[in-house]
mmCIF file of the N, C-alpha and C atoms, coordinates in Angstrom:
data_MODEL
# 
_entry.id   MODEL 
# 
loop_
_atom_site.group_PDB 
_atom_site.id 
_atom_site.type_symbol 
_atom_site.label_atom_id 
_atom_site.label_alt_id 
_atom_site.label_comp_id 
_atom_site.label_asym_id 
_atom_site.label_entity_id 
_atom_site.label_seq_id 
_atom_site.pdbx_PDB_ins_code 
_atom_site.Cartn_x 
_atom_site.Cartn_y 
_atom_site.Cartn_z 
_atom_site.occupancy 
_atom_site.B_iso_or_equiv 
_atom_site.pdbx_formal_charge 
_atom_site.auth_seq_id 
_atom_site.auth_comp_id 
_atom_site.auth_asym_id 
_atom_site.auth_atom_id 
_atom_site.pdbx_PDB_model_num 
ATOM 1   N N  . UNK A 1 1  ? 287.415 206.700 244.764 1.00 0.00 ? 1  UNK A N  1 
ATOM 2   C CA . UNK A 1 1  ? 288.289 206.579 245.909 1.00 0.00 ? 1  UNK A CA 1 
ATOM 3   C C  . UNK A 1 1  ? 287.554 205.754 246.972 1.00 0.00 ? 1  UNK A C  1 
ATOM 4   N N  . UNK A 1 2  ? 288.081 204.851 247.285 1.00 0.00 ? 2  UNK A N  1 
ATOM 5   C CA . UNK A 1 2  ? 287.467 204.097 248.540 1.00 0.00 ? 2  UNK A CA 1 
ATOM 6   C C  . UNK A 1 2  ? 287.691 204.577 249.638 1.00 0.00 ? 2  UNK A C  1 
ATOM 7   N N  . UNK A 1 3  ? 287.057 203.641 250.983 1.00 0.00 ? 3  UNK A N  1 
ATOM 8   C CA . UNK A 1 3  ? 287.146 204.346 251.940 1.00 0.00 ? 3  UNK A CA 1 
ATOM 9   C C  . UNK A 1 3  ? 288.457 204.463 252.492 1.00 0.00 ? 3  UNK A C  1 
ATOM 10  N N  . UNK A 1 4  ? 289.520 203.184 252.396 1.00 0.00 ? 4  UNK A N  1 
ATOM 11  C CA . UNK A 1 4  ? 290.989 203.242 252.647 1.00 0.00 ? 4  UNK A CA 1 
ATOM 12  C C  . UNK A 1 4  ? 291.944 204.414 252.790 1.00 0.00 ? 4  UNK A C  1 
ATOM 13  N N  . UNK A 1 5  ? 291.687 204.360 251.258 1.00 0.00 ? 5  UNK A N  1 
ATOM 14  C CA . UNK A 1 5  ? 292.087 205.994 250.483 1.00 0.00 ? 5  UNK A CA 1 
ATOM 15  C C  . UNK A 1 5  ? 292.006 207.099 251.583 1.00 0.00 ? 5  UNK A C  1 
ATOM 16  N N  . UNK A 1 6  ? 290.824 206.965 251.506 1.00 0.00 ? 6  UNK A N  1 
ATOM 17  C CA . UNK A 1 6  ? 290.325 208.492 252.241 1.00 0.00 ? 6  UNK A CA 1 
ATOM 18  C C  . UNK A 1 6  ? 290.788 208.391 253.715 1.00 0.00 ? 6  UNK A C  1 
ATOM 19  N N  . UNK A 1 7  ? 290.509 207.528 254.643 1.00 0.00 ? 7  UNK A N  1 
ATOM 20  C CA . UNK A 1 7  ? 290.731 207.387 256.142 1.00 0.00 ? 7  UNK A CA 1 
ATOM 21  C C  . UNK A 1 7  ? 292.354 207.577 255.968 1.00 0.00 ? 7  UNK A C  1 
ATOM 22  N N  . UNK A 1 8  ? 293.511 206.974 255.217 1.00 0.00 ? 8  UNK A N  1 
ATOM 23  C CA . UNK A 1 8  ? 294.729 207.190 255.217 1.00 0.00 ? 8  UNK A CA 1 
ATOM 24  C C  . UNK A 1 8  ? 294.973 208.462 254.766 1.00 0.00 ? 8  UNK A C  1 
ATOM 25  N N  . UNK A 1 9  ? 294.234 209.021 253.824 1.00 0.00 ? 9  UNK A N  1 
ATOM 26  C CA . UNK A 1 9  ? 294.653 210.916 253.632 1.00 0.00 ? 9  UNK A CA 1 
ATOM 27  C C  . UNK A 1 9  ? 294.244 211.345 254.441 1.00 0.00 ? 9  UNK A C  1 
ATOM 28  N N  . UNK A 1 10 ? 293.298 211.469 255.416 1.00 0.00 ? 10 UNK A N  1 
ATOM 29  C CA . UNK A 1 10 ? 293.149 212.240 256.516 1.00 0.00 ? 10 UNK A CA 1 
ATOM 30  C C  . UNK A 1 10 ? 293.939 212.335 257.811 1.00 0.00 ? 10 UNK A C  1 
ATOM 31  N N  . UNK A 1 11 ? 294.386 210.465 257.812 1.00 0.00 ? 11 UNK A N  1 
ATOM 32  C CA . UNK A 1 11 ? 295.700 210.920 258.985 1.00 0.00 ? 11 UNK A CA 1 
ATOM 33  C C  . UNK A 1 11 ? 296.709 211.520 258.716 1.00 0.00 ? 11 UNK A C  1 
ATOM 34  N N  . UNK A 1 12 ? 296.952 211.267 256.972 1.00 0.00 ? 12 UNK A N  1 
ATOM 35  C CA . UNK A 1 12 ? 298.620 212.334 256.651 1.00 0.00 ? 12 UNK A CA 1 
ATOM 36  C C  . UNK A 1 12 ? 298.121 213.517 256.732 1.00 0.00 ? 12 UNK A C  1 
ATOM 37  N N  . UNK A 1 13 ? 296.980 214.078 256.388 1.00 0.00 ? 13 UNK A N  1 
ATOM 38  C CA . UNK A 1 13 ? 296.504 215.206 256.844 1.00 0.00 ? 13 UNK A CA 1 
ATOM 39  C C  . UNK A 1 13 ? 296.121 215.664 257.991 1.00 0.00 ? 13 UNK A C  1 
ATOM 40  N N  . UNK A 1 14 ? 295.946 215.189 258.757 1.00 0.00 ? 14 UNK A N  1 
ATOM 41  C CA . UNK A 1 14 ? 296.047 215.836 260.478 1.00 0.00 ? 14 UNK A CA 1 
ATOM 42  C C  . UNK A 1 14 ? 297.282 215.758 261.314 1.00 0.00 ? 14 UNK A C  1 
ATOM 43  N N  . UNK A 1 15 ? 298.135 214.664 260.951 1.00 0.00 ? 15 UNK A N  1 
ATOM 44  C CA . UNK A 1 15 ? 299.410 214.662 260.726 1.00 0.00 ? 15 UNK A CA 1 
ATOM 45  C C  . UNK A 1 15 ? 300.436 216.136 260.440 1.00 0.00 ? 15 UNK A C  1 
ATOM 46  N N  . UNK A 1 16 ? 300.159 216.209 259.082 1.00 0.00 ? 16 UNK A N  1 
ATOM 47  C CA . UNK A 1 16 ? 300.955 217.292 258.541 1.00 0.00 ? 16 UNK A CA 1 
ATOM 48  C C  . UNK A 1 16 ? 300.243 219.033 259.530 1.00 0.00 ? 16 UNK A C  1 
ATOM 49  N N  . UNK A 1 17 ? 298.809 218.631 259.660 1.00 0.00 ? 17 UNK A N  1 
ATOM 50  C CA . UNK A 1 17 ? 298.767 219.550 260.105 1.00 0.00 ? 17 UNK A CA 1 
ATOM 51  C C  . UNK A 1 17 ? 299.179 220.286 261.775 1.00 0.00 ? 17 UNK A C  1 
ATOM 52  N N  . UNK A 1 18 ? 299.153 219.104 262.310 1.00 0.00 ? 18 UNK A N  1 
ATOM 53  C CA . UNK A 1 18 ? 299.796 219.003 264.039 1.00 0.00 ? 18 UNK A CA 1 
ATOM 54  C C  . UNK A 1 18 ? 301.217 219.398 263.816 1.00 0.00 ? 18 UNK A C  1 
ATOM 55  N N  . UNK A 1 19 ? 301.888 218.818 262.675 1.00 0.00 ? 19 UNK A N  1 
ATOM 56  C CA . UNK A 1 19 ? 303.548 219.441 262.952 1.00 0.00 ? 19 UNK A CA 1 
ATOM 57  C C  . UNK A 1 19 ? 303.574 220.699 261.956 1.00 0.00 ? 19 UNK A C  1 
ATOM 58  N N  . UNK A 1 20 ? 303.064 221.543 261.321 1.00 0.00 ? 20 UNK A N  1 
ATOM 59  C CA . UNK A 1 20 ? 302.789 222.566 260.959 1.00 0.00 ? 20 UNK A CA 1 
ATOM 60  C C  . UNK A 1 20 ? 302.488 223.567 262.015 1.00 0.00 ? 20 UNK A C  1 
ATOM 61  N N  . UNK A 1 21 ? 301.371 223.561 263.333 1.00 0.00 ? 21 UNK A N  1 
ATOM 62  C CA . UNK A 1 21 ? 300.953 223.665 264.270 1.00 0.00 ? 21 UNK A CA 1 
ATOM 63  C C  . UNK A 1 21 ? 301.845 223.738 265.367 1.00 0.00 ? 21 UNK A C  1 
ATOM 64  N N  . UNK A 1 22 ? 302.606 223.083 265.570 1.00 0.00 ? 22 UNK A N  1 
ATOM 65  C CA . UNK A 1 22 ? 304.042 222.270 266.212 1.00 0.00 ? 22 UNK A CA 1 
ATOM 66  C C  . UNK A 1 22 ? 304.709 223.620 266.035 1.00 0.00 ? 22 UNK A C  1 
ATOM 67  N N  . UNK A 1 23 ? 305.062 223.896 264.622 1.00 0.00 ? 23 UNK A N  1 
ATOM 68  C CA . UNK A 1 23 ? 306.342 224.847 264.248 1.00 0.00 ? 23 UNK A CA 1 
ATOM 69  C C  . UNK A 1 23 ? 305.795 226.122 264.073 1.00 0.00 ? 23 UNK A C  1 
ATOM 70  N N  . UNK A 1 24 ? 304.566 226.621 264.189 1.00 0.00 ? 24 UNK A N  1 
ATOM 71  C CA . UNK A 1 24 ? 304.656 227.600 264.169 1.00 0.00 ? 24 UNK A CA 1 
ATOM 72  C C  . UNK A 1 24 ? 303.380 228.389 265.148 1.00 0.00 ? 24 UNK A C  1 
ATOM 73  N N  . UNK A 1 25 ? 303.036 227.922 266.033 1.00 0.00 ? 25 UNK A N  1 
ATOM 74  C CA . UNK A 1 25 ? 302.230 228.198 267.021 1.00 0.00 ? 25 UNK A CA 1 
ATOM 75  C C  . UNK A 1 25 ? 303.111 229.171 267.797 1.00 0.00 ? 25 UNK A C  1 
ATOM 76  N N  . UNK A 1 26 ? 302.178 230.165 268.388 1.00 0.00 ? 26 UNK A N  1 
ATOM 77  C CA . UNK A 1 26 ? 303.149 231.184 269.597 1.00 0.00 ? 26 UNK A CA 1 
ATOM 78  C C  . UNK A 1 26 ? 303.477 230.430 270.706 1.00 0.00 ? 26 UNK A C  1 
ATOM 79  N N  . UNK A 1 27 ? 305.115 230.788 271.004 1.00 0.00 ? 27 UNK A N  1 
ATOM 80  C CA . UNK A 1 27 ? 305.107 230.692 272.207 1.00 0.00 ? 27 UNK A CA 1 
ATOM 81  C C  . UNK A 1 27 ? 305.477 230.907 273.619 1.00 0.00 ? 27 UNK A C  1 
ATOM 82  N N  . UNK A 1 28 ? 305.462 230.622 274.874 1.00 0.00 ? 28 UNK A N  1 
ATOM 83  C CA . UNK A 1 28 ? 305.610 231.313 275.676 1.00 0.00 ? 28 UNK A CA 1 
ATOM 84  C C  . UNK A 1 28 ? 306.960 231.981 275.745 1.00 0.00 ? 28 UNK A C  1 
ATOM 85  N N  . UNK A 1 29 ? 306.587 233.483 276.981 1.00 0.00 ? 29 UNK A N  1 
ATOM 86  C CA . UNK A 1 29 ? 307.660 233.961 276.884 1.00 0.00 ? 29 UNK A CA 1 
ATOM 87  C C  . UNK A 1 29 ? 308.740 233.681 278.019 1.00 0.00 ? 29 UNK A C  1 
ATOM 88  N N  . UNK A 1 30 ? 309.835 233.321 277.103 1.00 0.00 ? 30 UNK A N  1 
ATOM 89  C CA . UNK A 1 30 ? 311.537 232.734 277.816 1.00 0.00 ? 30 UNK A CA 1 
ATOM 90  C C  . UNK A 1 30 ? 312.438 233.924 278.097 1.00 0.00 ? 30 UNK A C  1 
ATOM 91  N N  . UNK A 1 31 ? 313.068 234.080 279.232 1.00 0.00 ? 31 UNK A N  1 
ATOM 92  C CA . UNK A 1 31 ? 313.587 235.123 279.523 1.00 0.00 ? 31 UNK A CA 1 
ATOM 93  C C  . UNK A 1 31 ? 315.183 234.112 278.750 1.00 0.00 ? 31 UNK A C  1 
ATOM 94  N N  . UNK A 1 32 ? 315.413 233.731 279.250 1.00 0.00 ? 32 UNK A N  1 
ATOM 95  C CA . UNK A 1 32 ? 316.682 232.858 278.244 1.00 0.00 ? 32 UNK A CA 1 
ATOM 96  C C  . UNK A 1 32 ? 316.451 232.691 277.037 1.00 0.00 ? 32 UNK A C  1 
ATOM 97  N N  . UNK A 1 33 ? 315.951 232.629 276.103 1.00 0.00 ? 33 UNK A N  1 
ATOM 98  C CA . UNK A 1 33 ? 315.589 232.196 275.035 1.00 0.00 ? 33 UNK A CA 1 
ATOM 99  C C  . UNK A 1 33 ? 314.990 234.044 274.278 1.00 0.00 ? 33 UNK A C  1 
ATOM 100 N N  . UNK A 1 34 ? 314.868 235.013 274.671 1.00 0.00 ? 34 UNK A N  1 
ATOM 101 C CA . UNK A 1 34 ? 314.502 236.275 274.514 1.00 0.00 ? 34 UNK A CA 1 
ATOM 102 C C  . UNK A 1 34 ? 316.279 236.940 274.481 1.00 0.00 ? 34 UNK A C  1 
ATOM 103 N N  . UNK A 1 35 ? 316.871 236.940 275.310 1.00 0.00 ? 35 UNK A N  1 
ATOM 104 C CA . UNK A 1 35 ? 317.489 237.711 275.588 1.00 0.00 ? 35 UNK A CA 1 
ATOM 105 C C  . UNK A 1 35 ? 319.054 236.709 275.473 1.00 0.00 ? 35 UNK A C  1 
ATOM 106 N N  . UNK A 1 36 ? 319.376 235.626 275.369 1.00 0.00 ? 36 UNK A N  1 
ATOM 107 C CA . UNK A 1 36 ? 320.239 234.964 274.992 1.00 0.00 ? 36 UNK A CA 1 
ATOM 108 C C  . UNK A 1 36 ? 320.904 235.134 276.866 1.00 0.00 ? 36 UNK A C  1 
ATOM 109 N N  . UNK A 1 37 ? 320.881 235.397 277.958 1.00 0.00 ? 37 UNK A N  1 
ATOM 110 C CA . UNK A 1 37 ? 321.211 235.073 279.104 1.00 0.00 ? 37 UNK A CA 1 
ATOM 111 C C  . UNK A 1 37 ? 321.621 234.235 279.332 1.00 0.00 ? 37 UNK A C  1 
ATOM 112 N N  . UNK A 1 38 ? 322.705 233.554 279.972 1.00 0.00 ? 38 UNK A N  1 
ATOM 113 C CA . UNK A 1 38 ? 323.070 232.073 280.524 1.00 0.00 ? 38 UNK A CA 1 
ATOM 114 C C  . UNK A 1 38 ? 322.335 232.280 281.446 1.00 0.00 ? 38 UNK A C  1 
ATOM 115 N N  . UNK A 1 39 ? 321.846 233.295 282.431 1.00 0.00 ? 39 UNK A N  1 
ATOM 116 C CA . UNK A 1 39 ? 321.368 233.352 283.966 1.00 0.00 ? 39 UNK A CA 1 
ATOM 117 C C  . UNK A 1 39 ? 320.203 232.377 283.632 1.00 0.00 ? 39 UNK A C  1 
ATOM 118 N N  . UNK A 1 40 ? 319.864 230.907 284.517 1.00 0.00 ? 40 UNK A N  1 
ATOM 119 C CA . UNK A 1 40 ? 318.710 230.087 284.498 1.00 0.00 ? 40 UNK A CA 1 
ATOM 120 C C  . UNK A 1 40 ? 317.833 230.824 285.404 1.00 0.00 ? 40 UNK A C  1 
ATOM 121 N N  . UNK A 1 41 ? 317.205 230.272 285.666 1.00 0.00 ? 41 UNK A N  1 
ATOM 122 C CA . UNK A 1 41 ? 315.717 230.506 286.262 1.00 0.00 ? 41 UNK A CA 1 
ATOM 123 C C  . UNK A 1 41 ? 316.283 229.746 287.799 1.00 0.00 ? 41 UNK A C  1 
ATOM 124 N N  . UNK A 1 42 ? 316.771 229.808 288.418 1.00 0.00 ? 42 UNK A N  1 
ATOM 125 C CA . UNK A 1 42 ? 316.849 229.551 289.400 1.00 0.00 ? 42 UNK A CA 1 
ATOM 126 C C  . UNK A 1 42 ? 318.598 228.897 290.020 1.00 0.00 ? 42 UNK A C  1 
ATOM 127 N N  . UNK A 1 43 ? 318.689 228.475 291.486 1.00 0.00 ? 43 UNK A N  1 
ATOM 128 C CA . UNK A 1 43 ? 319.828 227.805 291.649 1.00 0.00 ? 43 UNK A CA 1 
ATOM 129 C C  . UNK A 1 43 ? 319.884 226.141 290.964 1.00 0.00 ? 43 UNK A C  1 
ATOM 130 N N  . UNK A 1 44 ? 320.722 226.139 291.026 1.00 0.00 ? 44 UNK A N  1 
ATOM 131 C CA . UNK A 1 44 ? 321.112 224.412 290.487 1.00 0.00 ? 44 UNK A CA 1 
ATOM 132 C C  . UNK A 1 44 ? 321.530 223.603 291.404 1.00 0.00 ? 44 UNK A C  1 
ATOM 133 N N  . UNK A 1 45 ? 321.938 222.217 290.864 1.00 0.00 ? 45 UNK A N  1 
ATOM 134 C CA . UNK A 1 45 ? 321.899 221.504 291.935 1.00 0.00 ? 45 UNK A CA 1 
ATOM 135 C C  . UNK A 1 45 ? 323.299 221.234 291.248 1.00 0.00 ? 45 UNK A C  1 
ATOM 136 N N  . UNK A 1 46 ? 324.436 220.558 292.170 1.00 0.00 ? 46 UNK A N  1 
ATOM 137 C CA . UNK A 1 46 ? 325.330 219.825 292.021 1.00 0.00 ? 46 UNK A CA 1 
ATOM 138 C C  . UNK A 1 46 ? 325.970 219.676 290.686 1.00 0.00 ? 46 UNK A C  1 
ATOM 139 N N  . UNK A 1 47 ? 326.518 219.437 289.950 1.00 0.00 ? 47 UNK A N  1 
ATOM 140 C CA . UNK A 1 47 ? 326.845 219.019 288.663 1.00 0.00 ? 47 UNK A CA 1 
ATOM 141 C C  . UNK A 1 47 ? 327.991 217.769 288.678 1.00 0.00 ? 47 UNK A C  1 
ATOM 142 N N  . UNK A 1 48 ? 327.722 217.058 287.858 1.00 0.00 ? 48 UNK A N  1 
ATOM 143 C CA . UNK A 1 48 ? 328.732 215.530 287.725 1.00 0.00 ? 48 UNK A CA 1 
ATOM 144 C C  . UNK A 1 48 ? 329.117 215.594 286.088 1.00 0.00 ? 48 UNK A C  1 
ATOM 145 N N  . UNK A 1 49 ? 330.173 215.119 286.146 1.00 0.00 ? 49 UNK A N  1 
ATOM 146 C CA . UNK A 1 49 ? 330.818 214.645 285.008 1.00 0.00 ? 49 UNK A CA 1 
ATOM 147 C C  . UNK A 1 49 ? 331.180 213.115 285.158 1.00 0.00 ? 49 UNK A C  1 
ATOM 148 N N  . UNK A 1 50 ? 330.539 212.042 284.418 1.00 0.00 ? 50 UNK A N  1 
ATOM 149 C CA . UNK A 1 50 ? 331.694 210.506 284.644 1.00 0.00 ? 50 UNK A CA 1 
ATOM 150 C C  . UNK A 1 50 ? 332.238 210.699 283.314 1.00 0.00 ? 50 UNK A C  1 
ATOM 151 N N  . UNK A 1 51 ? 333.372 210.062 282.978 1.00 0.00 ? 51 UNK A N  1 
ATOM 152 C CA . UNK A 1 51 ? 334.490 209.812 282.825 1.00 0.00 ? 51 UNK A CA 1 
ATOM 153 C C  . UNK A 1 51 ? 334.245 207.756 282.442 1.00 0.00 ? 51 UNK A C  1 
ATOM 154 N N  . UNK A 1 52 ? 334.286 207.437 281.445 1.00 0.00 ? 52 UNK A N  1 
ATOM 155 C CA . UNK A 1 52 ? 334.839 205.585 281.237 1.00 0.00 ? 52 UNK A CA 1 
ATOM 156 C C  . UNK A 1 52 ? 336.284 205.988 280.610 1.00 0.00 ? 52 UNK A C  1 
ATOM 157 N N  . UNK A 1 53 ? 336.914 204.729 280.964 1.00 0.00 ? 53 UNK A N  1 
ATOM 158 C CA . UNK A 1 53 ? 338.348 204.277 280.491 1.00 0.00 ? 53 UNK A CA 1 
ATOM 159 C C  . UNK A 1 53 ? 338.144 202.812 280.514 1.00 0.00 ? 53 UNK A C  1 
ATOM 160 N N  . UNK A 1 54 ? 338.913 202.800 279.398 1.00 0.00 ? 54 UNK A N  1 
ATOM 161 C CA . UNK A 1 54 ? 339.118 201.238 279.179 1.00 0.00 ? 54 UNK A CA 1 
ATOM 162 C C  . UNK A 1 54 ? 340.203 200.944 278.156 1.00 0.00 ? 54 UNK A C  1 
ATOM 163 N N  . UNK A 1 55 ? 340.968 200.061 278.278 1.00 0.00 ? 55 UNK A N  1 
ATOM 164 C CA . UNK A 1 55 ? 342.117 199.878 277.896 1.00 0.00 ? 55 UNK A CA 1 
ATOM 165 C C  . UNK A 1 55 ? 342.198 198.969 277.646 1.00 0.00 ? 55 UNK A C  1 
ATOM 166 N N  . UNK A 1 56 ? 343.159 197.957 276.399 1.00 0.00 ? 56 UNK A N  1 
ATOM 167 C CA . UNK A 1 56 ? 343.482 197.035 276.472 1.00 0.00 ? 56 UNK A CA 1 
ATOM 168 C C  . UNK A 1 56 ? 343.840 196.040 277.227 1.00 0.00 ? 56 UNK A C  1 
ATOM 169 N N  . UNK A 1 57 ? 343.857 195.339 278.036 1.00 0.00 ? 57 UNK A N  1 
ATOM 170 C CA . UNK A 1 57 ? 344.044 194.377 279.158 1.00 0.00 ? 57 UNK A CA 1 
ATOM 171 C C  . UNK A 1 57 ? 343.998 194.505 280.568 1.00 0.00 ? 57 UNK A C  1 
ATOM 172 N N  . UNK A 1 58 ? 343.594 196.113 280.918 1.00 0.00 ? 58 UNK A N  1 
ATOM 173 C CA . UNK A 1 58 ? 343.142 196.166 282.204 1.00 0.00 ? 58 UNK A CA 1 
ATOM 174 C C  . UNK A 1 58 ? 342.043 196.883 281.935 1.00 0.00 ? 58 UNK A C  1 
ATOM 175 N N  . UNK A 1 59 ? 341.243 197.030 283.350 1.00 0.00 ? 59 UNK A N  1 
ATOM 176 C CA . UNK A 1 59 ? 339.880 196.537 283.997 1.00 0.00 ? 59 UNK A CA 1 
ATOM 177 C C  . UNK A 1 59 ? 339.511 197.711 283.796 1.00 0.00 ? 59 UNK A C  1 
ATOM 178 N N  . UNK A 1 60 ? 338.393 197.846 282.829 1.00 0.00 ? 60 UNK A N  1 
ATOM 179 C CA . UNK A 1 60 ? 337.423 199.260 282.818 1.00 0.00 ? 60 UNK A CA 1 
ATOM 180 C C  . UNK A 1 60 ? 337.150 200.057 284.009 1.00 0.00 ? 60 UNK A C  1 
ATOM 181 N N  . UNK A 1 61 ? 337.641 201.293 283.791 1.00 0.00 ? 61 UNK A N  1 
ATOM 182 C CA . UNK A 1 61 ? 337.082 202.098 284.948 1.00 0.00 ? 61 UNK A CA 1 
ATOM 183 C C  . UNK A 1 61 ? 335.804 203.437 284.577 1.00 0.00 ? 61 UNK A C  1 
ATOM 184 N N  . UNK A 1 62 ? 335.342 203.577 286.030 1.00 0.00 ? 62 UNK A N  1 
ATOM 185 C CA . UNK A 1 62 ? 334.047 204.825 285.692 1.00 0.00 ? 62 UNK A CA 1 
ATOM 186 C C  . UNK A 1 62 ? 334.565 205.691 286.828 1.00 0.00 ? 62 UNK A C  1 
ATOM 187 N N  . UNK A 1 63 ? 334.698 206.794 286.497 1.00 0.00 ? 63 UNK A N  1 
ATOM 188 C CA . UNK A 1 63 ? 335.222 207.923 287.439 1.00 0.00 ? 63 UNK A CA 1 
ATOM 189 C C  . UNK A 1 63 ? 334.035 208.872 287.225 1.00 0.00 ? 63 UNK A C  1 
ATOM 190 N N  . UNK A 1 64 ? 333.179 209.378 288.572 1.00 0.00 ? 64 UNK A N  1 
ATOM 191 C CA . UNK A 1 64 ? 332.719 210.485 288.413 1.00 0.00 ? 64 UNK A CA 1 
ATOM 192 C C  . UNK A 1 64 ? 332.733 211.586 289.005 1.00 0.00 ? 64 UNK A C  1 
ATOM 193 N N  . UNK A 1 65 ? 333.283 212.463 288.286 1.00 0.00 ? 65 UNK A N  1 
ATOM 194 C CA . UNK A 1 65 ? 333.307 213.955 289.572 1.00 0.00 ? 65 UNK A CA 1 
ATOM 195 C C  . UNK A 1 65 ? 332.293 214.933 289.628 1.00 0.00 ? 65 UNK A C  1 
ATOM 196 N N  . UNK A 1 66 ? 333.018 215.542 290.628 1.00 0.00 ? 66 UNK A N  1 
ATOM 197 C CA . UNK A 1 66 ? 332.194 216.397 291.051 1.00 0.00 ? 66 UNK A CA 1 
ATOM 198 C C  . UNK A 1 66 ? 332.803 217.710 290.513 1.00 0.00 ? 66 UNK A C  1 
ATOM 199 N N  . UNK A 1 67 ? 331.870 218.885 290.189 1.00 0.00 ? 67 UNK A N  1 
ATOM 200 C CA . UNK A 1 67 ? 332.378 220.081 289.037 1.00 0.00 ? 67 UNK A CA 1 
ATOM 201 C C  . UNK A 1 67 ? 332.455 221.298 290.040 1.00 0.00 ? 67 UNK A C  1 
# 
């Protein structure tokens, strides 16, 4: 095995091992994610929805509201 060989199996191997690591490492604790709550972690800000239309021969529009 040359050195090629080897330097390229070690990145698929530290590789494989970081997303192995990735998926199954502990982790912190989520009060949403524990208990299935919609309640977030705090107030929110504002919320928007836009809206495109566009139609055959008239002029694209962008509508965005407010929720």
């Amino acid at each position: 095995m040359d050195w090629q060989k080897l330097v390229s199996l070690m990145i698929v191997g530290a590789a494989a091992t970081m997303l192995l690591w990735n998926r199954f490492r502990p982790r912190k604790f989520s009060f949403e994610r524990a208990t299935h709550c919609g309640c977030g972690g705090g107030p929110r800000g504002p919320q928007y929805s836009v809206v495109f239309r566009a139609r055959k021969g008239e002029r694209p529009q962008v509508l965005v509201k407010m929720n």
